[in-house]
C-alpha positions in Angstrom: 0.0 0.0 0.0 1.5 3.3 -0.7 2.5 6.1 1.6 1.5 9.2 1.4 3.2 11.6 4.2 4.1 15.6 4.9 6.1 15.7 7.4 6.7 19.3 9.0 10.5 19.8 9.7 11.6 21.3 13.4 11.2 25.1 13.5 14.7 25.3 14.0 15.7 23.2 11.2 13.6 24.3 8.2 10.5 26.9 7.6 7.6 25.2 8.4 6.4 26.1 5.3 8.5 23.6 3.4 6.7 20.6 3.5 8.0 17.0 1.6 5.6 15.1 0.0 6.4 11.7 -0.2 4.2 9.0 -2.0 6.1 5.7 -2.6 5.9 2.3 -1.8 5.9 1.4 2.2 9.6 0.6 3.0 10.6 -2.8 2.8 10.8 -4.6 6.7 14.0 -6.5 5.7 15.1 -2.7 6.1 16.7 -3.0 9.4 15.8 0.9 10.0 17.8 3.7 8.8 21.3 3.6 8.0 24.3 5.8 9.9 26.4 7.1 7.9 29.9 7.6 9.2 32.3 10.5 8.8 36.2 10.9 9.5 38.8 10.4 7.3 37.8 6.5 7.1 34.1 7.3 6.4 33.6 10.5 4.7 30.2 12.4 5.4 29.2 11.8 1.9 30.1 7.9 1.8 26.4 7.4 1.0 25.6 9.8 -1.3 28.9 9.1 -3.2 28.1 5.6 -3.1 24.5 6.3 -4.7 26.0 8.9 -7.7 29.0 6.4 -8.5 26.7 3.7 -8.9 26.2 4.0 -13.4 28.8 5.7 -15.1 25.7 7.3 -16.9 24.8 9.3 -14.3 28.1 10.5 -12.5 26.8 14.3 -12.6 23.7 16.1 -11.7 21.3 16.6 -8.4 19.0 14.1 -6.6 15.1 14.2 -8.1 14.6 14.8 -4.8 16.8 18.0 -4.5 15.4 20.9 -4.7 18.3 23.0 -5.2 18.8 24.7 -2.2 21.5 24.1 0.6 20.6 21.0 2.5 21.0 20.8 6.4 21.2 17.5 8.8 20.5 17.4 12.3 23.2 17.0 14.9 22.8 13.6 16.7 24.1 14.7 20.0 21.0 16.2 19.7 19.6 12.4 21.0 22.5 12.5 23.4 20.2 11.8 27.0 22.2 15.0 28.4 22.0 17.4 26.1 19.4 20.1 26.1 16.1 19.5 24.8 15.4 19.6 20.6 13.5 23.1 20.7 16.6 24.6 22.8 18.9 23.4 20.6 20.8 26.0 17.9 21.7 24.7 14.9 25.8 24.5 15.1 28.3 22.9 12.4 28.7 18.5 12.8 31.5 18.3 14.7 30.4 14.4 16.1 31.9 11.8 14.4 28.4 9.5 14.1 25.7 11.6 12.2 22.3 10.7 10.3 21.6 11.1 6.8 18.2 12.4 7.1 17.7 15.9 5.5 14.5 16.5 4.3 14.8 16.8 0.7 12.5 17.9 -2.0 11.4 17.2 -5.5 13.2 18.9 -8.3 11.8 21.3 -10.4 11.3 19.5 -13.3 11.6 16.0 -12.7 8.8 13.5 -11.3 9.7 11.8 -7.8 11.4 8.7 -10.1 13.0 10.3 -12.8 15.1 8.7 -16.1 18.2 9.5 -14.3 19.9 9.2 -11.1 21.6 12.3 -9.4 23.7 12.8 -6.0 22.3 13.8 -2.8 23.8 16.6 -1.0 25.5 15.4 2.0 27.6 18.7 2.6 28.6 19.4 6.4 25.8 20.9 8.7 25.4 24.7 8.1 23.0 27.4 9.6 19.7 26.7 7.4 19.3 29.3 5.0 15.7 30.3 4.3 13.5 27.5 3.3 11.8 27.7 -0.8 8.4 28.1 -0.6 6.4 24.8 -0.2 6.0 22.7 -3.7 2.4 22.0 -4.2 1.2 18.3 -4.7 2.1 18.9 -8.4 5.9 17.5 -6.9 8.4 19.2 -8.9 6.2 21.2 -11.5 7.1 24.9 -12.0 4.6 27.4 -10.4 2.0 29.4 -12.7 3.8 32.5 -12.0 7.0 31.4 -13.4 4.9 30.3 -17.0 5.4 26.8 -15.8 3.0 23.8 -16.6 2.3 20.4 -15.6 4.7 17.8 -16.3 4.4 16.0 -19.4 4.4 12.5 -20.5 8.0 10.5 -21.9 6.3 10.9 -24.9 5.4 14.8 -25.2 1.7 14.7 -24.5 -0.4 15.9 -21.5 -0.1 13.8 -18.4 -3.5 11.0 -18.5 -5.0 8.8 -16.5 -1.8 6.3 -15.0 1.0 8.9 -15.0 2.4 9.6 -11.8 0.9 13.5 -12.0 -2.8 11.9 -12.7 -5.4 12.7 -9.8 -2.9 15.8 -8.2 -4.5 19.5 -8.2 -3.7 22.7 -6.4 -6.2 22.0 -3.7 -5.0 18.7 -3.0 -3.7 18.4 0.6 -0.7 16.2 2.2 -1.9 13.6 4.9 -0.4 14.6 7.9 2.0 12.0 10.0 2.0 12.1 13.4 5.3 10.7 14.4 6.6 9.8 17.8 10.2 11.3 18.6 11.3 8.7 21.1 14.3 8.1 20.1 15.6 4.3 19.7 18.3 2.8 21.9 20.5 1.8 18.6 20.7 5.6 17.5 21.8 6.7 21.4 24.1 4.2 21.2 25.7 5.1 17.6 25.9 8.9 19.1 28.0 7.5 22.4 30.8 5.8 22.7 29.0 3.1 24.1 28.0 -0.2 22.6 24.5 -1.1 22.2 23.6 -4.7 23.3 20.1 -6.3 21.9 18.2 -7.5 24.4 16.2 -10.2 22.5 19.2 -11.7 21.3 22.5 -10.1 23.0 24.0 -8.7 20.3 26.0 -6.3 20.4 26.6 -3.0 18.5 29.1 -0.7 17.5 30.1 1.9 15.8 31.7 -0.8 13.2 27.8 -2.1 12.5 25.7 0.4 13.5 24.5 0.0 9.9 23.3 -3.8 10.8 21.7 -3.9 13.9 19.2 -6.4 14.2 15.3 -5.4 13.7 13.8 -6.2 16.8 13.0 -3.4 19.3 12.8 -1.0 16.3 9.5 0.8 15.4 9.1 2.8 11.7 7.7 5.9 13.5 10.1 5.9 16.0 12.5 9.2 14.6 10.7 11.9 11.9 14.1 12.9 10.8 15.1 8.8 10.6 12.2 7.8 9.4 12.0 10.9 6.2 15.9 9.5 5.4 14.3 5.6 5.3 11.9 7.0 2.5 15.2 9.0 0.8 16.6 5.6 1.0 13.7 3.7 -1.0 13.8 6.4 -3.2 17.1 6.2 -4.0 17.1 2.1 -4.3 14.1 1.9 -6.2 15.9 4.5 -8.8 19.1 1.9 -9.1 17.1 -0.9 -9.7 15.2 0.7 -12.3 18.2 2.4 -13.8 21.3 1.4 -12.7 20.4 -2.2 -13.2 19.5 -1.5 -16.8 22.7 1.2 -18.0 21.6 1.1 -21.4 18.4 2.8 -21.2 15.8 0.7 -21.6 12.6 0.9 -20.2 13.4 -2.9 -18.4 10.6 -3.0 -16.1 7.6 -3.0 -19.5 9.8 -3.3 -22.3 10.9 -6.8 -23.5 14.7 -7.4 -24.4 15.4 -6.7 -28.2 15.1 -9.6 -30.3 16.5 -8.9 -33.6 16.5 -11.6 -36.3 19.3 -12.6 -38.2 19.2 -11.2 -41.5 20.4 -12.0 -45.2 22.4 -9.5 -47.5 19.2 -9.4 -50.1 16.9 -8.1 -46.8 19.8 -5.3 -45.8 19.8 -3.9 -49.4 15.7 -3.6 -49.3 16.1 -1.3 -46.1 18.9 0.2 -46.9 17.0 1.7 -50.6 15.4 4.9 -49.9 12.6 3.9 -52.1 11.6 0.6 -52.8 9.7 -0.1 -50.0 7.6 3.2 -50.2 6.7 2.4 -54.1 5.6 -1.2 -53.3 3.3 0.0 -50.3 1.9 2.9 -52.6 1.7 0.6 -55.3 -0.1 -2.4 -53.3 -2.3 -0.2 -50.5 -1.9 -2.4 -47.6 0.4 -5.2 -46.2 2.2 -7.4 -48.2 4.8 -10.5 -48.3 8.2 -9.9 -49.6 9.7 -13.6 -51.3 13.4 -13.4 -52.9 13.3 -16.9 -54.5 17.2 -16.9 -54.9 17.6 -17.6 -51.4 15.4 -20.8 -51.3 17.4 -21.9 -54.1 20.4 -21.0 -51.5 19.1 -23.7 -48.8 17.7 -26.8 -51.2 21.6 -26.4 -52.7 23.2 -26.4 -48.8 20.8 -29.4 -48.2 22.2 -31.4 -51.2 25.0 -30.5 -50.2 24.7 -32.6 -46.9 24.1 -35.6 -48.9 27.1 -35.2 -51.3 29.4 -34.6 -48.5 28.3 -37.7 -46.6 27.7 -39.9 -49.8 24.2 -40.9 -49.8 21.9 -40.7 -52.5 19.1 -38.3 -51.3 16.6 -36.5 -52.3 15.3 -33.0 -51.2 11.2 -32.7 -51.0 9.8 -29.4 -50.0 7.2 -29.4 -48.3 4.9 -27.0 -50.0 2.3 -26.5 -47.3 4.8 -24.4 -45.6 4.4 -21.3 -48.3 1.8 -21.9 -51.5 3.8 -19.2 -53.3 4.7 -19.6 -57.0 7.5 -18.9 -57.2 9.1 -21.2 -54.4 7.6 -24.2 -56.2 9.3 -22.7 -59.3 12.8 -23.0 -57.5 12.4 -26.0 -56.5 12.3 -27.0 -60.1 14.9 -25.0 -60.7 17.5 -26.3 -58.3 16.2 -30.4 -58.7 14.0 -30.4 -55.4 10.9 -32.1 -55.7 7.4 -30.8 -53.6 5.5 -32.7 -50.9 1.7 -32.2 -52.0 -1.5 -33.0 -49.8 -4.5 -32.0 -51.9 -5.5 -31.8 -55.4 -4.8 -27.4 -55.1 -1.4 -28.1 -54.3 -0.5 -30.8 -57.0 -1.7 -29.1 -59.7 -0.2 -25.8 -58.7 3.2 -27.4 -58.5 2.9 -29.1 -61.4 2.1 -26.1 -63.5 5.6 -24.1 -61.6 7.5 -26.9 -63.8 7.4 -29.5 -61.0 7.4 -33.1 -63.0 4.9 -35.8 -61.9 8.1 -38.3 -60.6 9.3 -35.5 -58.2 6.1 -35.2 -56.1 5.9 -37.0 -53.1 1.6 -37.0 -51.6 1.3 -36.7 -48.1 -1.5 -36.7 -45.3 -4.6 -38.7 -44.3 -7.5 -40.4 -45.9 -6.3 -38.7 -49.1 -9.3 -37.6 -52.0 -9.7 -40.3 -54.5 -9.3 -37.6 -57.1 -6.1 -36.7 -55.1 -5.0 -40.3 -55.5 -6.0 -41.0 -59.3 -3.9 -37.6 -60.3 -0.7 -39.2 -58.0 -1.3 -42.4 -60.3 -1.7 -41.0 -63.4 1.5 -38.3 -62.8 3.8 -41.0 -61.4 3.9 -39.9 -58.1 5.1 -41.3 -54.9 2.6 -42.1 -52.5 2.6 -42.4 -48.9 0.4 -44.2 -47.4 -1.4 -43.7 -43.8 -3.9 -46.6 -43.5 -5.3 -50.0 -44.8 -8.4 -48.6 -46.0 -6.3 -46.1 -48.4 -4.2 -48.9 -49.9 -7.6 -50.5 -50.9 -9.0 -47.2 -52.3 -5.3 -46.7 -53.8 -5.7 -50.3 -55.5 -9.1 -50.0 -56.7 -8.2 -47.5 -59.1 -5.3 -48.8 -60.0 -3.6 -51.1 -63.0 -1.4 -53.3 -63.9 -0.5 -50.7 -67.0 -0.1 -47.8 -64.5 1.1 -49.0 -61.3 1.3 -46.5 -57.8 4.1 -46.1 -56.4 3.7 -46.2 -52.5 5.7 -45.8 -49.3 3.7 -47.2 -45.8 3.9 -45.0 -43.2 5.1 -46.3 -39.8 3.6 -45.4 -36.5 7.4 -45.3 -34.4 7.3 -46.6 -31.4 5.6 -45.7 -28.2 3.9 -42.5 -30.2 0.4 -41.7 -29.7 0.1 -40.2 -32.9 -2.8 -40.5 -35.4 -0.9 -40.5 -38.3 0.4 -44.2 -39.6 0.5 -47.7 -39.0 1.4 -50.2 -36.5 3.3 -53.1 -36.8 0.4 -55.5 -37.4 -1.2 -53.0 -40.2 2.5 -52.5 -41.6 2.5 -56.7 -42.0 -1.0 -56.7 -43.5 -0.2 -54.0 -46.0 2.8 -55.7 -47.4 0.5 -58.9 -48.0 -2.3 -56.9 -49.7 0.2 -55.2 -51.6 2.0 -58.7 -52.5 -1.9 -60.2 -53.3 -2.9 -57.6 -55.5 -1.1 -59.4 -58.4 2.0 -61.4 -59.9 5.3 -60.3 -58.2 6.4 -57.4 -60.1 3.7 -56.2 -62.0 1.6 -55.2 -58.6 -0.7 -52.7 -59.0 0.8 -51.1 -56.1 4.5 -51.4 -55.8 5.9 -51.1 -52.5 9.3 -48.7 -52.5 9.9 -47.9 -48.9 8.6 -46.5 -45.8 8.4 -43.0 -44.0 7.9 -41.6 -40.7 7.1 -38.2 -39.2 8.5 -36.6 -35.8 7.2 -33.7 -33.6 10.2 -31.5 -32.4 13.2 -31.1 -33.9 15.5 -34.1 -32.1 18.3 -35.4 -34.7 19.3 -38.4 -32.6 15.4 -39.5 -32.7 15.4 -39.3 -36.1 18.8 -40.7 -36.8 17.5 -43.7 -34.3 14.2 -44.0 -36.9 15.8 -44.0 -39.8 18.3 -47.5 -39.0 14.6 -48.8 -38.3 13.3 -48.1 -41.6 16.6 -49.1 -42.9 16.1 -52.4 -41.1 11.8 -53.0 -42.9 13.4 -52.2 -45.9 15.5 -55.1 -46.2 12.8 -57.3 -44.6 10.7 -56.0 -47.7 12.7 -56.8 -50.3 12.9 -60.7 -48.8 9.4 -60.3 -49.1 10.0 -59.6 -53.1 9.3 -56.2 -52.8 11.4 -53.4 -54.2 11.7 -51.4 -51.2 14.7 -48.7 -51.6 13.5 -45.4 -50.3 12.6 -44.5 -46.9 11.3 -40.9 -45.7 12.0 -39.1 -42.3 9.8 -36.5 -43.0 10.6 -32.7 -41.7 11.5 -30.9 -38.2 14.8 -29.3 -39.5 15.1 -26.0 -37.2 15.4 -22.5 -38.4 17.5 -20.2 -36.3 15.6 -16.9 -36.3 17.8 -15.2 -33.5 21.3 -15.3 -32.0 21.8 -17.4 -29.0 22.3 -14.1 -26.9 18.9 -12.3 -27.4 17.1 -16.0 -27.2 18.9 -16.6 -23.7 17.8 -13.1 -22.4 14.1 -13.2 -23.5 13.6 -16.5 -22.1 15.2 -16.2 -18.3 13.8 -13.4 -18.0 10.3 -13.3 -20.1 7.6 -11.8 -17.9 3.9 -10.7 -18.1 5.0 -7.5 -17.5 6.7 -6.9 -20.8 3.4 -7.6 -22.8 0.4 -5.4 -23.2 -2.4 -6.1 -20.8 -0.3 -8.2 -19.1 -0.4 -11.2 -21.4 1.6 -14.5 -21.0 2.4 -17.8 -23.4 2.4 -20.6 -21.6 5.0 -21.5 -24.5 6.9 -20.3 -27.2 8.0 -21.3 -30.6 12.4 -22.3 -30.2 13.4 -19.5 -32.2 16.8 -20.0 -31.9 17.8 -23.1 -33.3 21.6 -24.2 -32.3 22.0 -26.5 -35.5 20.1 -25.3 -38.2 18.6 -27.3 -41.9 21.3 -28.4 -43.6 23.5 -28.7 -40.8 21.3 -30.7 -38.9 20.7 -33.4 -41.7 24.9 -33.5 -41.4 24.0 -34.5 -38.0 21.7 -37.0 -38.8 24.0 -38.3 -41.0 26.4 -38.9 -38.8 24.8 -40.1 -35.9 24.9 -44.1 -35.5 26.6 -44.6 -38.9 23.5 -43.9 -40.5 25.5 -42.4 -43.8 27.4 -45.6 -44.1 24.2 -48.0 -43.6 22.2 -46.2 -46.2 25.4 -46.2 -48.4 25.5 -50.3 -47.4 22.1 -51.1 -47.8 21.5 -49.4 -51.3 18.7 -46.7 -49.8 17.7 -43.6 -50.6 16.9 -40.8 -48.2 14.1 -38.3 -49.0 14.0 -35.4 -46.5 11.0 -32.5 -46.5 12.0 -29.5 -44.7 9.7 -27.1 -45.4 10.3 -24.3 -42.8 14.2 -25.1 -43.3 13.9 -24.3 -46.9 12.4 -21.3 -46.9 15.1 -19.3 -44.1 15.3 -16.2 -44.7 13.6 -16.3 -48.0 10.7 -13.6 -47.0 9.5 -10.9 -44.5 6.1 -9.2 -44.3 5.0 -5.5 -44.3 2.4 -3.7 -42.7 2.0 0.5 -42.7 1.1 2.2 -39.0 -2.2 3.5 -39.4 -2.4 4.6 -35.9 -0.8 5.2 -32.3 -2.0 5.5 -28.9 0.0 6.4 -25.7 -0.5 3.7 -22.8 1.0 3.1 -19.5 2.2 0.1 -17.4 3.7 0.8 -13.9 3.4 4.4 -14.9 5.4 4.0 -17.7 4.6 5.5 -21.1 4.6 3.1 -24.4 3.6 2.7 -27.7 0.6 1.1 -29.1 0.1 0.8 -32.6 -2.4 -0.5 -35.5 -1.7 -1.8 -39.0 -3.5 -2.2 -41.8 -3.5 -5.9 -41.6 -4.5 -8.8 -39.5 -2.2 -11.1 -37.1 -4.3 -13.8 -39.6 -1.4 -12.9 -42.0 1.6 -13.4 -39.3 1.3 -15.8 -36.3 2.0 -18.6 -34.5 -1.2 -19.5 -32.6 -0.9 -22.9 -33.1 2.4 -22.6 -30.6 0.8 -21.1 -28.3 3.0 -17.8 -29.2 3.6 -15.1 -31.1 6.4 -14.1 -34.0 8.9 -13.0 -31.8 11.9 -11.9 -34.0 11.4 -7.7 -33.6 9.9 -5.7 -36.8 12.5 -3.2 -38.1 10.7 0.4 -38.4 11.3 1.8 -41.8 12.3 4.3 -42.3 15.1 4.9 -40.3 15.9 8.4 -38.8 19.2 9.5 -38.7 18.5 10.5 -35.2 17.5 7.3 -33.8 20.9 6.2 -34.3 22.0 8.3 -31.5 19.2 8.8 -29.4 19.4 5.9 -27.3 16.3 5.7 -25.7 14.3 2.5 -27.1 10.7 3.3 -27.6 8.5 0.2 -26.2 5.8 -0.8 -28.4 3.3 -3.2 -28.6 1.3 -3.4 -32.5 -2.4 -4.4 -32.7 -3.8 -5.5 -35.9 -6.9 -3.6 -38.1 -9.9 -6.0 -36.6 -12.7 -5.2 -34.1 -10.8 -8.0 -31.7 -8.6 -7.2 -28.7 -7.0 -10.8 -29.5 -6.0 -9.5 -32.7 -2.3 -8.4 -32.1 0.6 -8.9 -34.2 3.4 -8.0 -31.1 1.6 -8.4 -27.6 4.9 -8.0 -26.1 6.5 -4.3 -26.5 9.3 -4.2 -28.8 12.1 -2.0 -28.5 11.9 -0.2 -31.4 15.0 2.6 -32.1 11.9 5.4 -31.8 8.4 6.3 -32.0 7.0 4.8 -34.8 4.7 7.9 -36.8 1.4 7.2 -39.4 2.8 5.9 -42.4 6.2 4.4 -41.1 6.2 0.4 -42.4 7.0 -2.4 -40.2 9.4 -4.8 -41.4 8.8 -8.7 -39.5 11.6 -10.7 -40.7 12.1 -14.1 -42.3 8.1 -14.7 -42.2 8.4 -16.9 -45.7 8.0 -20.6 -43.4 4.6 -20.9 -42.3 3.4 -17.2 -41.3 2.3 -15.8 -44.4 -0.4 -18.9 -45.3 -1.3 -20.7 -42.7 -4.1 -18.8 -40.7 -4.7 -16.0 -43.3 -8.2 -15.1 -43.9 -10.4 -12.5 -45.4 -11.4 -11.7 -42.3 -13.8 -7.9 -42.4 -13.1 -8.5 -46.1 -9.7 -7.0 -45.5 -7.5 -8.0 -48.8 -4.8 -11.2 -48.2 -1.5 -9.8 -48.3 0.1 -10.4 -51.7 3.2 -11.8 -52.4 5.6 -9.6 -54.0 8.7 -11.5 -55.5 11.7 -9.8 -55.7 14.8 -10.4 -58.3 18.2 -9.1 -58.6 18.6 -6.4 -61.6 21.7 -5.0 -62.9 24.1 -3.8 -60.0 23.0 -3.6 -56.7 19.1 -3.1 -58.1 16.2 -5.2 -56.9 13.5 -5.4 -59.1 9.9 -6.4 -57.9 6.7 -8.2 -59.9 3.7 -10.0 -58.1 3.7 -13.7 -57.8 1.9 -15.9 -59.9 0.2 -18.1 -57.6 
C-alpha cells in the first residue's frame, strides 16, 4: 500500500512552510531501520551519497530528483545525546560528532517527477546554519509554479499527463496527509551517538560503531524518529531508482519493455532497407500489407541441403514441403534447383505441377487422401505415402497393372500416440495386400519404402528411426518387394535469433513486458543451435547412419519445409495509428496496422512471432538517441486478440502514421497458414523480388 506523508520539519531546522511530499511504496521490513552514515577520514560524510551517484557511469553528474536545489541541512545527533538540552533549545551548530544521520529532508526537483530517467547525487555537505526555506511545492511534486509560466509535467512521450502517470489525480487544492510521528528516540541511534556499545536484548548482540548500519530489527518501530524515518523513504527512493536504472545502464525501459530480439538477417533483406525507395513504391503501389519472397535464397538452402548428402555420400533426395508457403514462385525453385514438392491436396499438385514441378518429383502426403487426389498421383507418377489399410484398398481400386502406384507405408514409431500411420500388425498386413494384389512385379501397387514423421526437432530420434526403416526395408525386399526409399519426414530447425537475445528473452520473459499483461504458456524455439542443412549432417552422422544407407543401397528423401524457406521472406504492414499507454506508470507505444495477425502468427504454438519488426524508415537521429521506444502493434480488426506483437518491442523510436514495419524471415509458415479475409480485409500479396543490374532489386507480383 502506498504512503502518502508531509512531514513538517523542526522550526529550528527548516521553515515550516517547506513541507515533503512523499508518496512511494511502504519501505521494505528487511530494512533494518535507517542507516548511519559515518564521517572521518575513514568514512567520509558523503560515503552514502557518493556511493548512490558512482553507482552507473551514466549518471556520475547532476542533483537528486529529490533536490530541490537549495543548501541542505542534517541534524546534529548529540541532539539524541540523554544529556544534552532538549530539541527546541537546541541552535543549529556545524557536525563536529563523528556519528551523524543522513536524514535531510529533501524535495522534488523542479522538473523532474519523484522517479526520474536518471539518477543524481544527494547533497550530503557538512551541517550549516539553514538558509531560508523555498516556498512549499504544491502536490504537483516538482512542477514549476504558474507564475513562473510553468506547466504540468508531461508524459515520456510529449503529450499531456492521463490517467496512469504519476501526475494523474494531483490539483492545487489537493492536501498532504499529515503523520503524526513519535520522537522517542531508539536505543540503537543513542548508542551510535556515544561511545558506548548497544547490546540487543532479544538476542544479546552487540553493537558498535563498526555495524551500526546492521543492527538487528527487533525493538525498532518505523515511527520511532521523523528525521530517521523521512531518510528511510530517501533511501527507498534512492534504491528503487538503481534498480530501475542502474540495473539497466543502457536505457531501456526494463521494467515494460521486453529485451530486443533482432533476427538474423540475409544480404538481399539489408539492401531492401537500406534503398530509400523501394519499400515506399511497393506499399503505394499495393495499398496495404504485403509478403516480400526473394526466391534466390530458397534456391540458396535446397543447394546447402544437397550438399549434406554429397558430402556424406548418400543418394538423397530433397522434398519441400509446400504447405509451408503456397507461393509460385518457391515451387518454381524448387524446379529450378532439382527439389521435388510434398503435395497433400489436389490445389497443391496441380499448382506445383504447372511451376515446372514433373509428376516423378512429387511425393503425396496426409490422411484419408481424396480419390481424385490419389487418381492424379497415379496418373503423374507420383510417390505415394500411405497412412492406412483402407487407403491402400482405395489406392488399389483405381489402379492397374499398366499404370502401377508407387507407395511408401507409413510407420507409426514406437511408443507414439500419434494419429498418423500404422502399426506393426497394419504394416505386415499392407505388405500382404500389396504382394496379393497381383503377380510379383507387376503389382498394382509397388511397394518402395517406408516413411515416418516426428514432432520437435530431435536429430538423434530421427537418426535412431531412420536405421529402423533401414532395417523394414531389407525385410521388404525378402518379401520380393522393391523397397529402396525410406522418408524421415521434416522438423529441420530454423535459427531466427542469436543465441544471446534467445537466452535473455527466455530467463527473463515476464507478463510485464506484454500489453495487458499477457503471457504464453509456450513459445516457438526460435533460436535453433543446429540449423537445416546442418542438422541433416547430424543426422547423417549419428549411428553410422550415412554408411548404412550407403551399405544397404537406400535412398533418403528429407521434407524441410520451414528449413527451406530461411530467410527467403519478411512481411510489411504500414502504421495506421498510435495510442499512448501506461504500465507501472510508464509511457509506451501502441500501434495498428493495416492488416491482420491472420497474416503473421504462430497460434498454433501457443506464441507469437517474436523476431522484432525493423521500423522503416530509419531516422538518422534514432541512431544516437538511445532511448528504445517500447511498443506493442495491434492489428486492423474489431478483436482485442487481434495483435501482431503483444509483447512491446524496443523499437529505435516512435514509430509515426505511415512508417512500415518490417517482420523478418516470415516466408516458413506465417504468411499462409491462418490467413483469412477476415472484415473482407485483402490477403497480403506476395511480392517476389529479383536481382537487376548492379545492386538493383527489381519487384513483380507472384503468380500463384
Amino acid at each position: 500500500m502506498g504512503l502518502e506523508a508531509a512531514v513538517d520539519p523542526e522550526p529550528e531546522l527548516a521553515d515550516p512552510a517547506a513541507m515533503v511530499l512523499f508518496d512511494i511504496a511502504a519501505p521494505r521490513k528487511t530494512k533494518a531501520g535507517a542507516r548511519v552514515s559515518r564521517t572521518g577520514p575513514e568514512h567520509p560524510a558523503s560515503e552514502t551519497a557518493d556511493t548512490l551517484a558512482t553507482a552507473s557511469p551514466a549518471h556520475e553528474t547532476g542533483r537528486s530528483p529529490l533536490d530541490t536545489g537549495a543548501e541542505t541541512f542534517e541534524p546534529d545527533t548529540s541532539r539524541f545525546d540523554a544529556d544534552s538540552p532538549p530539541l527546541d533549545a537546541q541552535p543549529a551548530t556545524p557536525d563536529t560528532n563523528p556519528m551523524r544521520l543522513n536524514a535531510e529532508p529533501i524535495a522534488h526537483e523542479a522538473d523532474r517527477p519523484l522517479l526520474g530517467d536518471e539518477l543524481h547525487t544527494i547533497d550530503a555537505t557538512p551541517l550549516v546554519p539553514a538558509p531560508p526555506a523555498p516556498a512549499a511545492p504544491s502536490l504537483h511534486a516538482a512542477a514549476p509554479s504558474p507564475e513562473d509560466g510553468g506547466a504540468l509535467p508531461t508524459s515520456d512521450f510529449d503529450e499531456p499527463a492521463t490517467e496512469g502517470s504519476p501526475w494523474a489525480g494531483l490539483s492545487e487544492d489537493t492536501e498532504p496527509e499529515a503523520l503524526d510521528v513519535d520522537h522517542t528516540v531508539p536505543p540503537q541511534v543513542e548508542a551510535a551517538a556515544s561511545s558506548e556499545p548497544y547490546t540487543d536484548p532479544t538476542n544479546g548482540h552487540i553493537a558498535n560503531e563498526n555495524d551500526v548500519d546492521d543492527y538487528l530489527e527487533s525493538g525498532w518501530d518505523d515511527t520511532d524518529s521523523d528525521d530517521v524515518f523521512i531518510e528511510l523513504l530517501v533511501e527507498e527512493v534512492a534504491e528503487l531508482l538503481i534498480e530501475e536504472i542502474i540495473e539497466d545502464p543502457a536505457g531501456r525501459t526494463s521494467s515494460i519493455a521486453a529485451s530486443p530480439m533482432p533476427a538474423h538477417t540475409d544480404e538481399w533483406e539489408r539492401r531492401v532497407l537500406a534503398d530509400p525507395h523501394l519499400l515506399a513504391d511497393i506499399a503505394f503501389a499495393i495499398g496495404g500489407p504485403f509478403h516480400l519472397m526473394y526466391p534466390a535464397r530458397v534456391a540458396h538452402n535446397i543447394r546447402e541441403f544437397r550438399d549434406a548428402f554429397t558430402r556424406a555420400g548418400v543418394d538423397g533426395v530433397v522434398y519441400y514441403g509446400k504447405k509451408a508457403n503456397k507461393s509460385a514462385c518457391v515451387a518454381r525453385a524448387c524446379a529450378e534447383n532439382g527439389a521435388g514438392i510434398d503435395v497433400s491436396s489436389v490445389g497443391e499438385l496441380t499448382a506445383a505441377l504447372a511451376a515446372g514441378v514433373r509428376g516423378g518429383e512429387l511425393m503425396v502426403t496426409g490422411p484419408a487422401k481424396s480419390d481424385d487426389l490419389l487418381w492424379l498421383a497415379v496418373r503423374h507418377g507420383a510417390l505415394i505415402a500411405v497412412d492406412s489399410l483402407d487407403e491402400l484398398d482405395r489406392l488399389g481400386a483405381i489402379t492397374s497393372a499398366a499404370a502401377p502406384a508407387r507407395a511408401l507405408l507409413r510407420v507409426l514409431p514406437a511408443g507414439s500416440a500419434s494419429r498418423f500411420g500404422m502399426t506393426d500388425d497394419e504394416l505386415a498386413r499392407a505388405q500382404s495386400v500389396i504382394a496379393a494384389s497381383g503377380p510379383r512385379g507387376p503389382e498394382p501397387v509397388q511397394l518402395e519404402g517406408f516413411s515416418f514423421h516426428l514432432p520437435g526437432y530431435d536429430a538423434i530420434t530421427r537418426a535412431e528411426q531412420a536405421a529402423d526403416l533401414i532395417a523394414r526395408c531389407t525385410a521388404a525386399r525378402e518379401l520380393g518387394h522393391p523397397a529402396r526409399i525410406i522418408s524421415i519426414g521434416g522438423g529441420f530447425g530454423v535459427d531466427y535469433v542469436p543465441e544471446a537475445a534467445w537466452r535473455e528473452f527466455t530467463e527473463g520473459v515476464d507478463h510485464s513486458w506484454f500489453h495487458a499483461g499477457k503471457s504464453f504458456g509456450s513459445y516457438y524455439p526460435y533460436h535453433f543451435p543446429v540449423p537445416g542443412a546442418a542438422m541433416l549432417s547430424g543426422i547423417l552422422a549419428h549411428g553410422e547412419l550415412a554408411r548404412r544407407l550407403r551399405d544397404n543401397d537406400i535412398r533418403l528423401a528429407v521434407e524441410p519445409g520451414r528449413a527451406l524457406l530461411d530467410r527467403a521472406g519478411s512481411t510489411v504492414f504500414r502504421v495506421q495509428g498510435s495510442k499512448t499507454r501506461h504500465a507501472d506508470g510508464q509511457p509506451y507505444q501502441l500501434l495498428t496496422v493495416d492488416g491482420t495477425s491472420l497474416s503473421l502468427s504462430e497460434q498454433w504454438f501457443d506464441s507469437e512471432y517474436l523476431p522484432d519488426p525493423v521500423l522503416w524508415p530509419e531516422r538518422e537521429s534514432a541512431r544516437h538517441s538511445g532511448a528504445p521506444t517500447p511498443t506493442s502493434v495491434g492489428a486492423a480488426s474489431c478483436l482485442e486478440s487481434d495483435m501482431l506483437s503483444w509483447r512491446r518491442v524496443p523499437l529505435p523510436r516512435r514509430a509515426e502514421q505511415g512508417d512500415l514495419l518490417v517482420y523478418p524471415n516470415t516466408a516458413g509458415y506465417q504468411m499462409d497458414s491462418n490467413e483469412s479475409a477476415f472484415h473482407e480485409l485483402p490477403i497480403p500479396p506476395k511480392v517476389v523480388l529479383f536481382d537487376g543490374h548492379g545492386d538493383r532489386l527489381r519487384w513483380t507480383l507472384d503468380a500463384g
